[in-house]
C-alpha positions, 0 to 999 in steps of 0.5 A: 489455495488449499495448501496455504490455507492449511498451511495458515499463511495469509498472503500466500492465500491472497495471492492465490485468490487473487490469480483465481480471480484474474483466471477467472476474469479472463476467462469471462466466468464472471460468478467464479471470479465474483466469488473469488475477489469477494474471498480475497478482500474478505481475507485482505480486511480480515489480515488487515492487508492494506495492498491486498484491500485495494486489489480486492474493491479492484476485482470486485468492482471489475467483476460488477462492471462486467456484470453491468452492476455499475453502481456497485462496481464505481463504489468498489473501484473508488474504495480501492482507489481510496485504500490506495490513496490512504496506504500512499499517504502513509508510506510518504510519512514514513519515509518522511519521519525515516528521512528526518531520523536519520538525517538527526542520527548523521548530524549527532555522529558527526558533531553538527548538533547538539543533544537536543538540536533546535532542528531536524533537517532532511539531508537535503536541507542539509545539503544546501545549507551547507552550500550556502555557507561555502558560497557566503 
């Protein structure tokens, strides 16, 4: 933890953080490991690391669960769970757009539309219009 510390490198220091905590959990020393998830989702909101985020509301909530704050632990959980909900819904519209993209960029090499096409299809839609036109 130290050395990626000095060394700058941010996930290296979430992810030591993170097998600080979860030693520390197992181990059932839950103000070490309290200390070490509250460090690693102050470093993961600070990086603005959306994974790390998540997995630290996760330690901090089971670190408050286990130490019977149980309001605090539901809030830190649902937090996480949210953050993991959000980062899904954004990888999905990336990929969407990526699909889209280069579906536009395979119909433009292969002449099927022109520059300024009047629909994107995804290879999907591509796929079963093509079948619909073999089978008509």
């Amino acid at each position: 933890l130290d050395l990626a510390r000095h060394l700058g490198r941010n996930v290296s220091t979430l992810q030591s953080l993170n097998g600080l905590y979860s030693f520390h959990l197992v181990r059932s020393e839950y103000a070490l490991a309290e200390e070490a998830g509250q460090e690693l989702l102050e470093v993961a909101i600070r990086t603005e690391d959306a994974t790390y985020t998540m997995i630290g509301h996760r330690a901090v909530g089971a670190v408050s669960f286990h130490l019977g704050r149980l309001k605090k632990a539901e809030e830190n959980l649902q937090r996480g769970e949210i953050t993991l909900v959000v980062q899904g819904a954004a990888a999905a519209a990336a990929t969407q757009a990526t699909g889209r993209r280069i579906a536009r960029e395979a119909n433009r090499a292969a002449g099927r539309i022109q520059e300024s096409p009047p629909d994107v299809r995804t290879p999907m839609e591509w796929s079963q219009t093509r079948l619909q036109r073999a089978y008509n």
